[in-house]
C-alpha positions, 0 to 999 in steps of 0.5 A: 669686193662686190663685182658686175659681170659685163661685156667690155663695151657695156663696162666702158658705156656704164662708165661713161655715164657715171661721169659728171660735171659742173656747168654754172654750179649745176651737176650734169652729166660730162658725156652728153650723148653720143653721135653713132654710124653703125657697122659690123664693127661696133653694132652688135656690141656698142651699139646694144650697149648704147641702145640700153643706155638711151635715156642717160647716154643719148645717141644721135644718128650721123651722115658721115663719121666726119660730120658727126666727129665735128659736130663733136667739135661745135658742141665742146666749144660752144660748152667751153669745154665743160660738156664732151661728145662721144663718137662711134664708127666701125672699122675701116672707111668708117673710123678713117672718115672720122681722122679729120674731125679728130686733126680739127679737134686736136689743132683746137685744143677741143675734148671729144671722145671717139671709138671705133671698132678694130679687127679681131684681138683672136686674129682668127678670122683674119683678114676681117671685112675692111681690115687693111693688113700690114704685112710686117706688122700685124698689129696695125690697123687703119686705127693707129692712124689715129696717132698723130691727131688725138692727145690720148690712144689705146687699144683695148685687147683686154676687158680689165683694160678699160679700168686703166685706160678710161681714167686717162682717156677722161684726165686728157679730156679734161685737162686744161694743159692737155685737152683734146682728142681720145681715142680708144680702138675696140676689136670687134671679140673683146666688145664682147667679152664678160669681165668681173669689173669692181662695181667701185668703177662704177660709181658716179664721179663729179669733176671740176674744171682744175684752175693751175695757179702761176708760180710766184717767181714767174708771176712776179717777173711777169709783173716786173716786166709789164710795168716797164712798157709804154706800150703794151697790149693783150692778145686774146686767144681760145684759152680765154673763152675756154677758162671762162675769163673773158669778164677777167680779161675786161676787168684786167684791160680796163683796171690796167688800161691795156688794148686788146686784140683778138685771135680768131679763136678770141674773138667775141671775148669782149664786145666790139665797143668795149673801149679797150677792144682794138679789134682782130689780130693778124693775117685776116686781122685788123689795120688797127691790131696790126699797127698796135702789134707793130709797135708794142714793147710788152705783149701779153699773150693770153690762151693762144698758141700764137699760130701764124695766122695770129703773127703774120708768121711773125712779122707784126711784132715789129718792135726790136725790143718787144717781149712776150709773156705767154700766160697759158695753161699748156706749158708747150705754148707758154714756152714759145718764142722765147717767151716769159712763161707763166703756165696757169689758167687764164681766169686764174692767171689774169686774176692773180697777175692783176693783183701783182700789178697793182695801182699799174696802168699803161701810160694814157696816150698809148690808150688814146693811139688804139682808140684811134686806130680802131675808130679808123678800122671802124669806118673801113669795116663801115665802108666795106659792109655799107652799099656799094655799085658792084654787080654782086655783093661782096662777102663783107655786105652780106655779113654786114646785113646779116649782123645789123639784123642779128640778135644780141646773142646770136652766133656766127659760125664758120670756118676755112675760106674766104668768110673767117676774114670777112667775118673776123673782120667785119662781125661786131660782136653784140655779146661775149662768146658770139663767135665760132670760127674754126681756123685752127685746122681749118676744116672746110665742112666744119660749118654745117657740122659744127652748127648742129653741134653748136646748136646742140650744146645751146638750143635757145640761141640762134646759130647763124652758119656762114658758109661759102659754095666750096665747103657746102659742097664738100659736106653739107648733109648734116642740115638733113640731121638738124631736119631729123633732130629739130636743132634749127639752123640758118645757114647762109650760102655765099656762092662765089663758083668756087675756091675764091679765096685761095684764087686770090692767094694764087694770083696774088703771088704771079699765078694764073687762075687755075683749078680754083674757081670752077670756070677755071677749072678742066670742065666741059660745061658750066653749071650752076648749083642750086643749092636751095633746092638741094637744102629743100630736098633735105627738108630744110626751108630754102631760098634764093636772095637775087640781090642785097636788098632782099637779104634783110627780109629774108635773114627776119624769114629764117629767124622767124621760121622753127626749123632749118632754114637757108639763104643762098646768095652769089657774092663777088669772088675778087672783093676782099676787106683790106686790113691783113698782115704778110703771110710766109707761103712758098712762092717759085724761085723759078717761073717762066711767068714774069708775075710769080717772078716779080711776086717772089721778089715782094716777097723775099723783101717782105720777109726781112720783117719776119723775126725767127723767134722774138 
């Protein structure tokens, strides 16, 4: 058998290069770059594997081992899963950073490969710079807590160890059940080390997106059970962009005559005037979506996980007779809730329960009553996105401004806060997959990091970032890689003086403003940022918009500009779009504050509408 003598990390770069896949009936290659913070680590090993193999495995420079990880993150859900990111960091504070970025990963059901140098598989010069020794476990390192945020771990004590455990590492990323996180810890003696690998291993390999069909018997339930309702309606999740479904998903609403509504990872699967869109789901959802979930005896519930944001914590299915049918391709979210499991791909899955379904539709006045509901959104969204008297503007007129002036295929981009409701609310998508929003683990400093990912993964689109003041703060030096890399963003900063959002949460059940909003916080003097000039000494073309009528010219100032550019406006931190179904948080049985008293008991009432199950 012919061999080639290489280090452990010139074999696992080889590999990864050798790897392909097919995206619109193109060959490309499955691992498009890499984003690399270099140490001790993984610098002289990696990194020089990595250096050789520029041209086939770019690598990009990240600020911050997270940033980078979620820009990761933006770059495999703008590719729908068909293209992956590697990331690399050395030990210590440098693969503890990237921990986040793989939690946001794994919640979002998103591929990204991360490799983090390890201490000595020898332990001889134990303990090593950055090594955090457990005293009754010398194995352990910082690595492990990897664990509980990625689908795939190893260790990888042994050059011959790659050629078990990269085939498993690419299998998880690639599964549409499995999909997320891999992550494999490389001490800093084994990167080193010279193996004889089968030169076989190294071949190319092209891999196709596999399409789980559903089980008859399940499918034909499911048929069976659809036909009885008199009200159904679809809910559109993540799966649905993922699988590339989303034109299945209009033909089967539209052939069927059945509503659908949005999750936050759904949203922009149909256009906001498809005649069948009858507007987002849940928490930061829509009064129409929510009247529809309230009364419907048949929910199909297709690519989602059906989190609590989605459900209302499972108070907007307020049928007693309603029945689910999850028709998903991870059997653990199909078989929630007592659903009627249909474990299959979504473009598949839609496709063959259509042709199950026959000459089947949903009975015309249920049809009528959503078109009714979302007209009635449709002015609410009209009313809170129009002009108004306030002395700031409110989150929903900037997103409004800046979606009347956006292009067909411009995409919104954002997450944690305030701003998912206000934009999965108040955005209407001009086009099919135009939205990101990151709320399945919701990362605050996702925005930045994700839009260069984004903006990566699809160089001719413009990304708009939405992002409020709290999250700019926490992690905003990525818009200096876009200015080093030349991925333009617009990044629009509403500046609220805080964590407005979660104020709101707060007084809402009988708290004080406290710690949140940075005037009630323990401070010695107010200071404004200003976040122009900072976005400015990053390289990036800043502005500040003083009031809403300059926002239209300044959105058409960033569109026409090459590079990075942001917008700063100070919005209203109390003003909020109504629309949002209860959510289950921990109120205080005791307080001495009359207004939590009197919250917790609004509280325990709403929740007799919470189903354990359904």
């Amino acid at each position: 058998m012919k061999t080639v003598r290489l280090t452990m990390a010139q074999a696992l770069v080889r590999y990864l290069c050798a790897q392909r896949t097919m995206i619109d009936g193109q060959e490309a290659p499955l691992f498009a770059g890499a984003f690399a913070i270099f140490g001790h680590g993984n610098v002289t090993c990696l990194g020089e594997a990595l250096e050789a193999a520029g041209d086939r495995l770019p690598t990009w420079r990240g600020q911050n081992e997270q940033s980078m990880g979620l820009a990761a993150v933006g770059f495999a859900k703008a590719r729908r899963r068909r293209q992956i990111m590697v990331c690399t960091s050395s030990i210590g504070p440098g693969a503890t950073n990237m921990i986040t970025a793989a939690g946001v990963a794994h919640a979002n059901r998103l591929p990204v490969l991360m490799l983090s140098g390890d201490t000595f598989a020898n332990r001889v010069p134990d303990p090593v710079l950055q090594q955090v020794e457990h005293f009754g476990d010398p194995t352990m390192t910082v690595n492990d807590a990897f664990k509980p945020v990625v689908r795939y771990w190893d260790r990888i004590t042994r050059p011959s160890q790659l050629l078990q455990s990269l085939p498993q590492a690419v299998a998880t990323l690639l599964s549409p059940a499995d999909c997320g996180p891999a992550f494999l810890a490389l001490p800093q003696d084994v990167q080193g080390e010279a193996f004889d690998y089968p030169a076989v291993f190294f071949e190319p390999r092209v891999h196709r997106a596999p399409r789980p069909r559903p089980d008859a018997d399940a499918l034909a339930e499911a048929a069976a059970l659809l036909k009885t309702a008199k009200k159904p309606l679809l809910i559109a999740g993540g799966g649905v962009h993922y699988s590339l479904a989303t034109a299945e998903l209009a033909a089967f609403a539209e052939q069927h005559g059945v509503p659908v509504v949005e999750t936050i990872a759904g949203r922009a699967a149909l256009t906001h005037d498809h005649e069948l869109n009858a507007g987002p789901i849940g928490v930061v959802g829509s009064a129409s979506a929510n009247a529809l979930a309230a009364e419907a005896d048949v929910v199909l519930a297709v690519g989602t996980r059906l989190q609590d944001f989605t459900t209302g914590s499972w108070s907007v299915f307020q049928n007693p007779e309603v029945r689910l049918i999850a028709l998903n391709a991870a059997r653990f979210d199909a078989t929630k809730h007592r659903s009627l499991a249909l474990v299959a791909d979504a473009r598949a899955g839609l496709a063959e329960l259509s042709a199950a379904l026959g000459e089947w539709r949903g009975p015309g006045a249920w049809i009528d009553r959503a078109a009714t509901e979302y007209a009635g959104w449709n002015e609410t969204v009209a009313q809170r996105t129009g002009p108004s008297n306030t002395e700031l503007p409110s989150y929903a007129q900037v997103v409004g401004i800046i979606n009347a002036a956006a292009g067909p295929t411009d995409l919104a981009l954002t997450a944690a806060g305030g701003l998912p409701g206000e934009l999965a609310k108040n955005w209407k998508a001009k086009s099919v997959g135009s939205f990101d929003c990151e709320f399945g683990f919701s990362c605050m400093g996702y925005e930045i990091a994700g839009g260069w990912g984004a903006k990566m993964a699809d160089p001719d689109r413009e990304v708009i970032v939405f992002t409020g003041d709290g999250s700019y703060l926490m992690l905003n030096s990525d818009i200096y890689s876009t200015v080093l890399t030349g991925h333009k963003l617009i990044v629009v900063v509403c500046d609220n003086g805080g964590f407005a959002v979660i104020n709101r949460l707060q007084n809402f059940k009988g708290g004080k403003s406290f710690n949140n909003l940075i005037a009630d916080c323990r401070i010695e003097k107010q200071v404004t940022v200003d976040f122009a000039s900072h976005a400015e000494s990053m390289g990036a073309v800043a502005e500040i918009v003083e009031e809403l009528d300059g926002l239209d010219e300044a959105f058409k100032r960033a569109k026409a500009a090459r590079g990075t550019y942001v917008i700063v406006i100070k919005t209203d931190p109390y003003t909020w779009t109504p629309g949002d179904a209860w959510w289950d948080v921990g109120v205080p049985q005791v307080s001495e504050r009359a207004e939590v008293r009197e919250a917790q008991a609004e509280h325990e009432r709403t929740r007799a509408n919470q189903r354990v199950g359904v």
